[in-house]
C-alpha positions in Angstrom: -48.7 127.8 64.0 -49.8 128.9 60.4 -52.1 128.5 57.8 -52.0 125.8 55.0 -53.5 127.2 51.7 -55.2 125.0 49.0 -52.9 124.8 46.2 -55.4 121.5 44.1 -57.0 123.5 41.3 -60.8 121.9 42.1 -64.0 122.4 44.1 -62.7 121.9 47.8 -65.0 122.6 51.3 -62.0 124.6 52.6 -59.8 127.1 51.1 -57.4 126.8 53.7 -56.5 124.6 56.5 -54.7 126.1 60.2 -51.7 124.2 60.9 -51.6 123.2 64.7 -49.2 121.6 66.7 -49.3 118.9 69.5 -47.4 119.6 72.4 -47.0 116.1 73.3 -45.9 114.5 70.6 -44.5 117.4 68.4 -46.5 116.2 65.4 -48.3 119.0 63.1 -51.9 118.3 62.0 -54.1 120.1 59.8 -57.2 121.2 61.4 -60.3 121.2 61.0 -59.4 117.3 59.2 -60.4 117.7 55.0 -64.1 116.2 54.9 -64.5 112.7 53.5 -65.4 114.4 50.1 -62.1 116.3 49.6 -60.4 113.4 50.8 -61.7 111.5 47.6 -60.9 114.7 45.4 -57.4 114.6 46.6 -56.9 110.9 46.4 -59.6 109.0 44.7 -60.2 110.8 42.0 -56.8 112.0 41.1 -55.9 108.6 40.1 -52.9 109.1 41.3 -51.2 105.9 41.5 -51.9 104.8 38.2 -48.6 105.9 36.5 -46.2 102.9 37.6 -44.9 100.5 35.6 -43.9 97.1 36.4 -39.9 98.4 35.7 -40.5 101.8 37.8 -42.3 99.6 40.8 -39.0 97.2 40.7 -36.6 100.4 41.0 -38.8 102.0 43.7 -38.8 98.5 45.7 -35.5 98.0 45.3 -34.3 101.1 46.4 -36.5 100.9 49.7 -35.3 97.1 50.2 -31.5 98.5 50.5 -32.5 101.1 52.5 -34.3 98.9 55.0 -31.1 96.0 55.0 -28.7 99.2 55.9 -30.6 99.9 58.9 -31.1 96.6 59.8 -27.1 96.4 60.1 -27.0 100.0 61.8 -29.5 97.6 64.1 -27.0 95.0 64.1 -29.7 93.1 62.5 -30.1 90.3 60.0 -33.9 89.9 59.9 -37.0 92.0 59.7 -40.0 90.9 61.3 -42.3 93.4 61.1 -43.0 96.4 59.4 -45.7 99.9 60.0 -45.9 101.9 57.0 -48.0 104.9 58.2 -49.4 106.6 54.5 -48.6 103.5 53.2 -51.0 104.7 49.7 -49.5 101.7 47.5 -47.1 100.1 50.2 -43.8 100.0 48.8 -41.8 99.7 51.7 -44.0 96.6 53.1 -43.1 95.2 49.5 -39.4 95.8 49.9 -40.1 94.2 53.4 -41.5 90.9 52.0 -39.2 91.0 49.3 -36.2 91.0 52.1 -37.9 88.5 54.4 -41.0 86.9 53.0 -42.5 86.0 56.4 -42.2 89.6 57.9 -45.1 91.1 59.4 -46.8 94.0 57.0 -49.1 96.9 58.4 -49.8 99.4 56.4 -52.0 102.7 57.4 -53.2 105.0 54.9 -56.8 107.4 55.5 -58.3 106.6 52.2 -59.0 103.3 50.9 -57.9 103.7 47.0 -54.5 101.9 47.2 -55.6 99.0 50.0 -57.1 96.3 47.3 -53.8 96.4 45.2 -51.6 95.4 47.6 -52.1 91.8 48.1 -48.1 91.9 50.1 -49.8 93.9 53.1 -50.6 91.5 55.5 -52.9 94.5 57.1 -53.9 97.1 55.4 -56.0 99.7 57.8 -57.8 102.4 56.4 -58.0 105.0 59.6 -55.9 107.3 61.1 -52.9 106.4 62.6 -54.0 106.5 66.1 -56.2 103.5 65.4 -55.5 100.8 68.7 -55.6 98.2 66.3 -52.0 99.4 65.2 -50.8 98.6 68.9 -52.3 95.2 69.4 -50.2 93.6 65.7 -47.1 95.3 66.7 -44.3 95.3 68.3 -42.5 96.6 64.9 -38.8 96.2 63.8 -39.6 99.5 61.2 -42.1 102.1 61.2 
């Protein structure tokens, strides 16, 4: 399908990255996967959720939370009961989901583990890929 250069200034495995496609499912995947080291250039180290504000976090939460009560009407919908964030990093749309319906169900996915411990609304935070069965066995999910 194509080629995905790196574009992060820093010490990475791989240069570049071939972009392939599933047939089945239509999803595109980088391939090989970054090793768990570039992972933690990319994410850990970048520190890149540390720029929020309590005000910015309220806009961002509240924008998600209207989002998420419009397409519960489109659903003909009053209540959300559980929620899949996949990438979830700090979980903002499982916040906007508590903040709608505080007993919702919360899973978020994300593949590296930097943003998990700050998000005390998740009621499961994985750290895997999203193909993980233990996504399956808490659903069914209103949202994903």
């Amino acid at each position: 399908m194509g080629e995905l250069a790196n574009t992060k200034i820093a010490p990475l495995e791989r240069s570049k990255y071939r972009l392939v496609q599933c047939h089945d499912c239509d999803v595109v995947y980088l391939s090989p996967l970054p090793t768990t080291r570039d992972l933690d250039i990319l994410y850990i180290d970048e520190l890149q959720f540390d720029y929020y504000d309590d005000e910015r976090a309220r806009v961002i939460v509240d924008f998600i939370a209207d989002r998420l009560r419009a397409m519960l009407g489109h659903m003909a919908s009053s209540e959300l009961h559980s929620v899949l964030e996949i990438g979830a990093g700090l979980a903002w749309m499982a916040r906007a989901a508590k903040q709608i319906s505080p007993e919702a169900r919360t899973v978020a996915q994300d593949i590296t583990k930097e943003a998990a411990a700050r998000c005390p609304w998740v009621d499961h935070y994985i750290v895997a890929s999203a193909d993980d069965p233990r996504f399956d066995s808490l659903g069914p999910y209103d949202v994903i």
